[in-house]
C-alpha positions in Angstrom: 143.5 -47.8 -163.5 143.1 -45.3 -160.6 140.6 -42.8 -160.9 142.4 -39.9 -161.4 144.7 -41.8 -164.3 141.0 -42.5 -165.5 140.1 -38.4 -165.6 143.8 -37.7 -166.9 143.5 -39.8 -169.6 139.7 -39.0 -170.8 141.1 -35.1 -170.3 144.1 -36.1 -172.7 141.6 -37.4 -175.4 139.6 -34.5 -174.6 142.2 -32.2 -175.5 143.2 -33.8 -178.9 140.1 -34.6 -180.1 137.9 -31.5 -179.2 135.2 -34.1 -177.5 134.3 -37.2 -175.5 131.0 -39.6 -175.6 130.5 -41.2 -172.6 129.3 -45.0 -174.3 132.5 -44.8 -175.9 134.9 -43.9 -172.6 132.8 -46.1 -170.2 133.9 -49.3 -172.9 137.1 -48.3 -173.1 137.8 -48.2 -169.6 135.1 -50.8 -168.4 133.7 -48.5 -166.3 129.8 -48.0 -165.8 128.2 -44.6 -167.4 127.6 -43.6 -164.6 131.5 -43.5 -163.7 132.4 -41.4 -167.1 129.4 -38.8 -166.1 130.9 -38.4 -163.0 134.5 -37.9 -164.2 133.0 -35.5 -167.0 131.3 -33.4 -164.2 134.9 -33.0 -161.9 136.5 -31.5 -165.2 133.3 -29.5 -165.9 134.0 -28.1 -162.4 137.8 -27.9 -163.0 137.2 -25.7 -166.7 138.0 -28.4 -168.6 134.7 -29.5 -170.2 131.7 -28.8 -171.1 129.3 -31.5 -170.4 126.5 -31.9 -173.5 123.9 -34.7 -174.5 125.7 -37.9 -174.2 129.3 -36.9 -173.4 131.5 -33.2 -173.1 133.7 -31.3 -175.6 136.2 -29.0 -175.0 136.7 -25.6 -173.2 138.2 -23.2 -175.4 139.2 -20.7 -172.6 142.0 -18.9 -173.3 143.0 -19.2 -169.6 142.6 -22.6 -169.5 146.2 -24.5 -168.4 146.2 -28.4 -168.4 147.7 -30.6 -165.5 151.7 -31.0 -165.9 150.8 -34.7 -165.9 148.2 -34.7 -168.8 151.2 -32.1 -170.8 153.2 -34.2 -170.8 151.9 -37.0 -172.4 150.4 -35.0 -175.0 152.0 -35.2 -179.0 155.1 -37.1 -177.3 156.3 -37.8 -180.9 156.1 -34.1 -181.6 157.6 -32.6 -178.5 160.6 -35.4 -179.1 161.1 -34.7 -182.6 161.3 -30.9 -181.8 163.6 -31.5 -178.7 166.1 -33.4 -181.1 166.5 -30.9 -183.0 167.3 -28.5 -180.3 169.8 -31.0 -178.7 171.6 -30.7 -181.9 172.3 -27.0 -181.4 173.8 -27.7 -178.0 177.3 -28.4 -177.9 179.8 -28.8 -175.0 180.3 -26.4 -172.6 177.1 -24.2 -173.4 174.6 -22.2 -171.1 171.5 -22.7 -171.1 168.0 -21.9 -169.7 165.4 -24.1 -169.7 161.4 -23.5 -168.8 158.8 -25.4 -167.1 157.8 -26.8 -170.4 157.3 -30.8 -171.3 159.5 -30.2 -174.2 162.1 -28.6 -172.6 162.3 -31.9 -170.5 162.7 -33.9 -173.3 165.5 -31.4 -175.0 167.1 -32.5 -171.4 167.1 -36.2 -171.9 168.4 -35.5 -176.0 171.5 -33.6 -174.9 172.6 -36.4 -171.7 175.5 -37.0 -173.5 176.6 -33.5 -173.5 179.9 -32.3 -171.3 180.1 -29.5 -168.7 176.6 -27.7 -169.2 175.5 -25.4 -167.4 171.6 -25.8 -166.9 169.1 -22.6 -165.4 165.9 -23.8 -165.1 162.0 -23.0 -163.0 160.9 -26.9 -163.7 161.1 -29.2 -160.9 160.6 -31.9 -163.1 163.8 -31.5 -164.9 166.1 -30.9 -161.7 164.8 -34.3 -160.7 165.9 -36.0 -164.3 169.3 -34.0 -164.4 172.2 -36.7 -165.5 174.8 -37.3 -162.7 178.6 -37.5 -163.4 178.3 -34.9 -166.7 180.1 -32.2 -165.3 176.8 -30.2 -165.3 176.5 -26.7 -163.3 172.6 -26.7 -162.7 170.7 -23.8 -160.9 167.4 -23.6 -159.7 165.8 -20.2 -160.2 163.8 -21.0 -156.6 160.8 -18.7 -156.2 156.8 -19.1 -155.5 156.2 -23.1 -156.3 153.1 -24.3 -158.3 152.8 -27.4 -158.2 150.4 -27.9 -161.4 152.9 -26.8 -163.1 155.5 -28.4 -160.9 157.6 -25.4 -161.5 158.8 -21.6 -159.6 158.1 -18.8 -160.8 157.6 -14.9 -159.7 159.6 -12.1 -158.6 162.7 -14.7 -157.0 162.7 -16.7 -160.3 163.3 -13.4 -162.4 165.5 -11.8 -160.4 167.5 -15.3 -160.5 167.3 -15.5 -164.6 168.0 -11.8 -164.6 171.6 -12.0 -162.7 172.9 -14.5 -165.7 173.6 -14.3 -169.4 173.7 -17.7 -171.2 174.2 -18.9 -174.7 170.5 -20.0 -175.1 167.2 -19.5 -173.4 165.1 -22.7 -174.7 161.5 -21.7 -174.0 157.8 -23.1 -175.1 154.4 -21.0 -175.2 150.9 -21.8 -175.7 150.1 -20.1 -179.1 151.7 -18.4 -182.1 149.5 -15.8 -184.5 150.2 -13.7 -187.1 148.7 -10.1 -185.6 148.9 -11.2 -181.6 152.3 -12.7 -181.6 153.7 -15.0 -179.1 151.1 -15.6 -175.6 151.1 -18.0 -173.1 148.3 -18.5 -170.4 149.7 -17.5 -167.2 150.9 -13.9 -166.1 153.9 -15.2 -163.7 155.4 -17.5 -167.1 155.1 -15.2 -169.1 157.0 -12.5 -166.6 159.5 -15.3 -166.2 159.7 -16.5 -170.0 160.3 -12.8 -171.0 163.0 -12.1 -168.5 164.4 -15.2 -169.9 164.5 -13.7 -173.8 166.6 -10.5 -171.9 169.1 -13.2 -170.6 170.3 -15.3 -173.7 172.5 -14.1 -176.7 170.5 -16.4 -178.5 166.7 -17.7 -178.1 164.9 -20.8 -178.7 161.3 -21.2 -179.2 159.8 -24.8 -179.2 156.2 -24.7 -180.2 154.8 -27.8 -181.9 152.2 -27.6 -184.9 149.3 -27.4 -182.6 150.4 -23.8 -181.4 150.1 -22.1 -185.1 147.5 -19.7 -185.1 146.3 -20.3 -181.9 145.9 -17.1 -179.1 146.2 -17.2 -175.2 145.9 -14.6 -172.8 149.1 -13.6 -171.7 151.2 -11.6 -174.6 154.9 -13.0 -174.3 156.5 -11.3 -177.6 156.0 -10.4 -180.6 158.7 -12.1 -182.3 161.7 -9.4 -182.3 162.8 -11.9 -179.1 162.9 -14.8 -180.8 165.9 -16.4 -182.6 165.3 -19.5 -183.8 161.8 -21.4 -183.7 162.0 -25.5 -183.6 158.9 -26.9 -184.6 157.6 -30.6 -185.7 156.0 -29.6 -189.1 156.2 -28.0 -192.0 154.5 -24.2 -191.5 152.3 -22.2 -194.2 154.2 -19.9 -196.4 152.7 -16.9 -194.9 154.5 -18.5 -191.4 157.7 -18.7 -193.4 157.7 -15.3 -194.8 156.9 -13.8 -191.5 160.4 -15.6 -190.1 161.9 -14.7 -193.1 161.3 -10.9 -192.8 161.9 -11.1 -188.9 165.4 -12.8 -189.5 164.3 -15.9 -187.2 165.9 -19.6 -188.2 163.3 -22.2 -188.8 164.1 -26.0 -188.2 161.1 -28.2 -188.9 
């Protein structure tokens, strides 16, 4: 294993677990101590960690954006689960855009077999995994690249989202609450992920179980956006009488 798989994969179990002992990693990935301390210390100085007597735990920042690469491989089962269910939504011939989001990849890949598409989307990532031979329209909303996030965003991306109307804008976010809404942790997605909501006659959020009651920096919306929510479990009752009341469909 290369290092940095090494550091992307102790930040993964970082992530879901809340914290890390070093013993533990250095067996796991026959590495010496000394190794792990050293990986701890990079996502210490990255904002990842905080280091603590015999191993690190979790920075809570509400700024805090993981690596594409570690995204993506986190709750794969959910993030399928929840793109199936989105796929079946889709049918032939439908608009859609698509964010920067690991799930909206995978709502890519569930809907191959789909005819004459047409696909808007900021993620690199899923330009790169488009199906040939579909009769697919795809546009890239271009703009200022990031490559953490390998996607565009900014003032070129919205303009580009904000010239088109489509059938469904299929869109992720980093926490849902109760009194705070819909946030996300970056100013330019949000921008982008708003301008998306003003685009589609009809909007998908995707937001696994993780993101219930959980608050980010950047507000996104406050509900009266959202159309339909996808998630991969059941929510409370006070979550389904807040869709209720705000008329949103819930598929879990």
């Amino acid at each position: 294993m290369l290092p940095i798989e090494r550091k992307n994969a102790i930040l993964q179990r970082l992530m879901l677990d809340g914290r890390v002992i070093v013993a533990e990693l250095a067996e796991s990935y026959g590495v010496t101590e000394e190794t792990i301390r050293r990986d701890l210390e990079k996502l210490e100085s990255e904002g990842y960690a905080k280091k603590t007597y015999g191993g690190a735990v979790r920075n809570e920042s509400m700024t805090l954006e993981l690596p594409y690469t570690v995204r993506k491989q986190t709750n794969v089962s959910g993030k399928k689960y929840i793109a199936e269910r989105i796929g079946a939504l889709i049918t032939d011939g439908n608009s859609l855009l698509l964010d920067s989001s690991t799930t909206a990849l995978f709502t890519v890949k569930s809907i191959f077999e789909k005819q004459n598409l047409t696909i808007i989307t900021n993620s690199v990532e899923i330009l790169l995994d488009l199906p040939q031979g579909k009769g697919w329209s795809v546009i890239s909303t271009g703009g200022t690249y990031r490559a953490e996030e390998m996607a565009f965003s900014g003032s070129v991306a919205e303009r580009t989202v904000s010239s088109y109307h489509v059938d469904y804008a299929i869109l992720s976010c980093k926490g849902i609450d109760l009194q705070k809404g819909i946030t996300d942790t970056r100013e330019p997605f949000a921008e982008l992920k708003q301008a998306f909501i003003k685009s589609a006659r009809k909007v998908i959020l995707a937001v696994d179980h993780t993101k219930f009651d959980q608050i980010s920096f950047v507000h996104l919306d406050d509900f009266r956006g959202i159309d339909i929510i996808v998630t991969d479990l059941e929510p409370n009752e006070q979550w389904k009488q807040l869709f209720t009341e705000m008329q949103i469909e819930l598929y879990y």
